[in-house]
C-alpha positions as CSV (number, residue, x, y, z in Angstrom):
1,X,0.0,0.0,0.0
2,X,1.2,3.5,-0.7
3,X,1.0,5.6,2.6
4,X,0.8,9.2,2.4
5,X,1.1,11.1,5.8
6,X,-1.0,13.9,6.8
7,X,-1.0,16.5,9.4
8,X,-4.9,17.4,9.8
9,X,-5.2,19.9,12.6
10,X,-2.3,21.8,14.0
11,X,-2.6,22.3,18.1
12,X,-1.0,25.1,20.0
13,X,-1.4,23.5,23.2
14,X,-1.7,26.1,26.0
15,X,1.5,26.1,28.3
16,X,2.6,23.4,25.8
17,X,4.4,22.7,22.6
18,X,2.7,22.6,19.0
19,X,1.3,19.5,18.1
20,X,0.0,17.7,14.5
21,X,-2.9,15.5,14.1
22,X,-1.1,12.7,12.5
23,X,-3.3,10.7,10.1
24,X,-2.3,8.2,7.5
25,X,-4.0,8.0,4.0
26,X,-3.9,4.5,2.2
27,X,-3.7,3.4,-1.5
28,X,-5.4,0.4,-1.4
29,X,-5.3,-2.3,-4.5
30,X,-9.0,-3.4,-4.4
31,X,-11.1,-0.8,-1.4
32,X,-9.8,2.4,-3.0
33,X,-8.5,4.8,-0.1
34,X,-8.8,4.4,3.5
35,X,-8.1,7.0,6.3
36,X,-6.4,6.4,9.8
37,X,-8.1,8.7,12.1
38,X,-9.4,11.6,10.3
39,X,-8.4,14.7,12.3
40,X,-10.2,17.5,12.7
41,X,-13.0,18.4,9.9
42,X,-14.6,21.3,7.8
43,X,-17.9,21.2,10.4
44,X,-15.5,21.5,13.1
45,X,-14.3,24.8,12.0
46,X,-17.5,26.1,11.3
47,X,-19.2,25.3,14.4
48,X,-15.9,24.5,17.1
49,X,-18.2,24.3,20.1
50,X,-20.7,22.0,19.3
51,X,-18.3,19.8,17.8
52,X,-15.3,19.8,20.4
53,X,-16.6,21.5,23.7
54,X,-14.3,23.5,26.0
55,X,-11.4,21.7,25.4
56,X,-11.1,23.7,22.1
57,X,-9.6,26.3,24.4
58,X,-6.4,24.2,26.3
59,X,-5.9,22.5,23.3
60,X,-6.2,25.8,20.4
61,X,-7.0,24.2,17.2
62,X,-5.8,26.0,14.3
63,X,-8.9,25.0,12.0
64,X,-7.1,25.9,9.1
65,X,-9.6,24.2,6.6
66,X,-6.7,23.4,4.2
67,X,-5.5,20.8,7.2
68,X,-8.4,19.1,6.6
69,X,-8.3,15.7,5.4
70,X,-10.6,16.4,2.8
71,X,-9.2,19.1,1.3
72,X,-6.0,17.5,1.5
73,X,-7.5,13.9,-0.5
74,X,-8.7,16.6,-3.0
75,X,-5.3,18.2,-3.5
76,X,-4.1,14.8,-4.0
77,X,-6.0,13.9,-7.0
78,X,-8.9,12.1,-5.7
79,X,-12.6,12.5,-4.9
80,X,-13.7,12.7,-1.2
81,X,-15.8,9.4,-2.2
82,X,-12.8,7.8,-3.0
83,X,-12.5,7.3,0.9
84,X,-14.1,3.7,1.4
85,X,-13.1,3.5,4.9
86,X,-11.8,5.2,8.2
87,X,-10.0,3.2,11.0
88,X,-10.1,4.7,14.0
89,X,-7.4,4.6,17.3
90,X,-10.4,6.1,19.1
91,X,-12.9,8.8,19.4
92,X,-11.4,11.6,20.7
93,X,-12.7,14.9,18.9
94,X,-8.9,15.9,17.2
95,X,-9.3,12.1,15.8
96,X,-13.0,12.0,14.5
97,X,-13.6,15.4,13.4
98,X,-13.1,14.8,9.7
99,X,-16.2,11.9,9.8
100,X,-18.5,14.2,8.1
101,X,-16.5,15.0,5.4
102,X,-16.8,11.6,4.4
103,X,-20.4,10.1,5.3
104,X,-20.1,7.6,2.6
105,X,-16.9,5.6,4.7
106,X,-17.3,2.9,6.9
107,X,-15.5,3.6,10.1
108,X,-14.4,0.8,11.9
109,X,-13.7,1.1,15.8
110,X,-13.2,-1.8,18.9
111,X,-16.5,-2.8,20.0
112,X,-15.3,-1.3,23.3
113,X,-14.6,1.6,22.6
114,X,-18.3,2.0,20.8
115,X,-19.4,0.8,24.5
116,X,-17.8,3.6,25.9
117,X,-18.6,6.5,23.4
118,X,-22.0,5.7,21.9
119,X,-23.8,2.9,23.6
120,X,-23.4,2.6,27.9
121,X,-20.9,5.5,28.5
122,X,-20.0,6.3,31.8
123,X,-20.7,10.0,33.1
124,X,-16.9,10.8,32.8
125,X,-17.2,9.1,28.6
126,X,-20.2,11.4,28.2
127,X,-18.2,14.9,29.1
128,X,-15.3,13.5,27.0
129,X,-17.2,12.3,23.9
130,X,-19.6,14.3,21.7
131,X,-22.0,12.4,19.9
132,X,-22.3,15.5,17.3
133,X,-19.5,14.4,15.6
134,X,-21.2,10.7,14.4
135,X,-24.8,12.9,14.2
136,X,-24.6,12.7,10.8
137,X,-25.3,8.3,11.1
138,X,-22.3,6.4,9.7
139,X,-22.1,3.1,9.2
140,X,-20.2,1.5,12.3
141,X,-18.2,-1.5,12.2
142,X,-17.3,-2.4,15.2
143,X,-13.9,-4.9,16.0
144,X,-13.2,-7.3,18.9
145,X,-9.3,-8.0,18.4
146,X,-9.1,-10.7,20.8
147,X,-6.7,-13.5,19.7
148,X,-4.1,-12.8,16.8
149,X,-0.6,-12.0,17.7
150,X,1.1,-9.2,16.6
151,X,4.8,-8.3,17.4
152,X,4.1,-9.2,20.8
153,X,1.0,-7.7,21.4
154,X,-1.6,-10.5,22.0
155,X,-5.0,-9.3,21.0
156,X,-4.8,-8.3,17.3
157,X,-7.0,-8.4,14.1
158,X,-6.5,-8.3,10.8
159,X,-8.8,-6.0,8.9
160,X,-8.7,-7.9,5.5
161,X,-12.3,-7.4,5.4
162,X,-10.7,-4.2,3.9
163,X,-7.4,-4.8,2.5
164,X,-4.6,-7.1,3.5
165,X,-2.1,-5.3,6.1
166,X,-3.8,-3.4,8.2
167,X,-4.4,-4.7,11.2
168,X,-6.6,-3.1,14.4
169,X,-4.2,-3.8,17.8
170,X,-6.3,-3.5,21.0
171,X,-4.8,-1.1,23.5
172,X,-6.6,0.4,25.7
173,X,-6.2,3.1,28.4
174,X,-6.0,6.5,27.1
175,X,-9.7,5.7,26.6
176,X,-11.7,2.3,27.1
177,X,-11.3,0.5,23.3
178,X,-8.6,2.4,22.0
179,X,-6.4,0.5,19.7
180,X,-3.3,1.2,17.4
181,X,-3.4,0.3,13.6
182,X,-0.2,-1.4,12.2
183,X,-0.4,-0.6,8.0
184,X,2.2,-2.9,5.7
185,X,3.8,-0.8,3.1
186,X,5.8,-3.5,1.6
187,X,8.9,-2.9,3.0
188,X,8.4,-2.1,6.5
189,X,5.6,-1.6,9.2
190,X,4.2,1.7,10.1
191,X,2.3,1.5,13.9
192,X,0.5,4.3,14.3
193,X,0.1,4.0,18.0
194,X,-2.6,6.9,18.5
195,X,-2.5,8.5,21.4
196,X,-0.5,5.0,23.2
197,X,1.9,7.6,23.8
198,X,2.3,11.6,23.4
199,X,6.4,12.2,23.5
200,X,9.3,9.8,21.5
201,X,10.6,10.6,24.7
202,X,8.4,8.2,26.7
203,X,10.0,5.3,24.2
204,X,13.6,6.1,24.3
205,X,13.6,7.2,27.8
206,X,16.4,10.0,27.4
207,X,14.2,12.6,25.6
208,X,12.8,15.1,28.1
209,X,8.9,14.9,28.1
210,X,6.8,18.4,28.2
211,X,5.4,18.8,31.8
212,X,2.0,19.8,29.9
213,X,2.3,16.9,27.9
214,X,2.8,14.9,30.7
215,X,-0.2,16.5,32.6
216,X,-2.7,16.2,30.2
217,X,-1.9,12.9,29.6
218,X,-2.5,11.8,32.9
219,X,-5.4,14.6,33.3
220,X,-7.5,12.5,30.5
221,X,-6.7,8.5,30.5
222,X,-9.5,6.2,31.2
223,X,-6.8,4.0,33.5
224,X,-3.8,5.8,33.8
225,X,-2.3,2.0,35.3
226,X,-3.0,0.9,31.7
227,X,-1.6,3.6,30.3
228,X,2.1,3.4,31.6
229,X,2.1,-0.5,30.9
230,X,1.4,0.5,27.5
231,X,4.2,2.9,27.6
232,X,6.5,0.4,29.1
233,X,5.3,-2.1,26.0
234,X,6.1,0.3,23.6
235,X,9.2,0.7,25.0
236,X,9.9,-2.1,25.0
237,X,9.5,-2.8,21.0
238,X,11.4,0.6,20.0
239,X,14.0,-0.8,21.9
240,X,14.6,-4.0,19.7
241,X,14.7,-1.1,16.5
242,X,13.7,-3.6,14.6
243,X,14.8,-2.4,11.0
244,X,11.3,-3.0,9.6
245,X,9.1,-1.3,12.0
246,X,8.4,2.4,12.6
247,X,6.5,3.6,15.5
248,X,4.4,6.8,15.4
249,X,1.7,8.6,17.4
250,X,-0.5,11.2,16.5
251,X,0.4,13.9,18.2
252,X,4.2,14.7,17.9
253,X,5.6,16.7,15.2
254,X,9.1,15.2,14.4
255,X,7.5,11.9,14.3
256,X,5.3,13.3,11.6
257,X,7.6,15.2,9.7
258,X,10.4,11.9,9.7
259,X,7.8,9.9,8.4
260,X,7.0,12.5,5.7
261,X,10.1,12.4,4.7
262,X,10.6,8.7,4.7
């Protein structure tokens, strides 16, 4: 699969650094274009406070509608239709946003984390979440990755129901389902880890990590226990640097701009 990488919402986070919305765009053979994450969207600019809530103003969206992912498919040559399907890490607004700009895609999530945003959320899930970014009825596929291996993570699923090489990895703790999505390219791996982790700092363990980074990470996981196992898993795997595997999240800009650059 061809991968191109897209930033689709700078963040000026207060008291913090800048951040991207990382998202990847895939050439598939047979299912046309599929999106990981989406971002923040065209609806989300025109109407930030019913789409996001408060935390628009600690996180500072730029909602610079060019950042969008659909804008940016277009500027690529294809057709907003041409996006089939949308794998999501989670549904945090800065990962969901774009949705809309796409109602034709099939967005595939973990059956839990559909528990904990749409169907039983708890009272903490329903400030978090805002249902005004699936308002517009999507079809929902939703994943229980529950017994494929993958590099050492033991609940894994292959999404060939879309395309060979994309597989949904269950990791939850920033919220209750969220997941990371490993893409084959051919010649190497990409993981996009979502928000697994904020800072290559928390992976190579010599790299300073923001204090607002730090604090907001804390300040929003679902089980903050789960969330530095997963850290210490991650670690874990950068530290083997195995030659065909690269790790990214979706928030850190050299990440981004490396894998940009190839």
């Amino acid at each position: 699969m061809k991968v191109h990488h897209l930033n689709c919402g700078t963040m000026h986070l207060r008291g913090g650094p800048r951040l991207v919305c990382h998202v990847l765009l895939l050439e598939t053979d047979t299912q046309g274009l599929v999106l990981v994450d989406s971002g923040f969207g065209l609806m989300d600019i025109a109407a930030p406070g019913r789409r996001l809530g408060p935390v628009r103003h600690y996180i500072r969206p730029a909602f610079d509608p060019e950042e969008t992912a659909a804008r940016q498919v277009e500027r690529l040559g294809f057709q907003r239709a041409d996006v089939r399907h949308i794998v999501l890490t989670h549904v945090d607004s800065d990962h969901i946003g774009g949705l809309a700009d796409f109602p034709h895609a099939t967005v595939h999530i973990t059956a839990a984390e559909a528990l904990g945003a749409i169907h039983a959320p708890s009272w903490r899930e329903r400030l978090r979440f805002r249902p005004a970014q699936w308002a517009h009825g999507p079809s929902i596929v939703e994943h229980a990755p529950d017994g494929e291996a993958w590099r050492g993570f033991a609940a894994a699923k292959e999404l060939d129901s879309i395309a060979p090489g994309i597989v949904l990895v269950s990791l939850p703790g920033h919220t209750r389902g969220h997941a990371c999505v490993a893409v084959d390219t051919g010649t190497r791996w990409i993981l996009h880890a979502g928000d697994a982790f904020y800072h290559p700092g928390t992976l190579d363990g010599r790299t300073p990590v923001p204090a607002a980074l730090r604090g907001m990470e804390t300040a929003v996981a679902y089980d903050l226990k789960q969330v530095r196992a997963n850290h210490a898993r991650l670690a874990e795997l950068h530290r083997r640097a195995e030659p065909d595997l690269a790790i990214v999240c979706a928030h850190d800009p050299g990440l981004y701009e490396k894998m940009r650059a190839g």
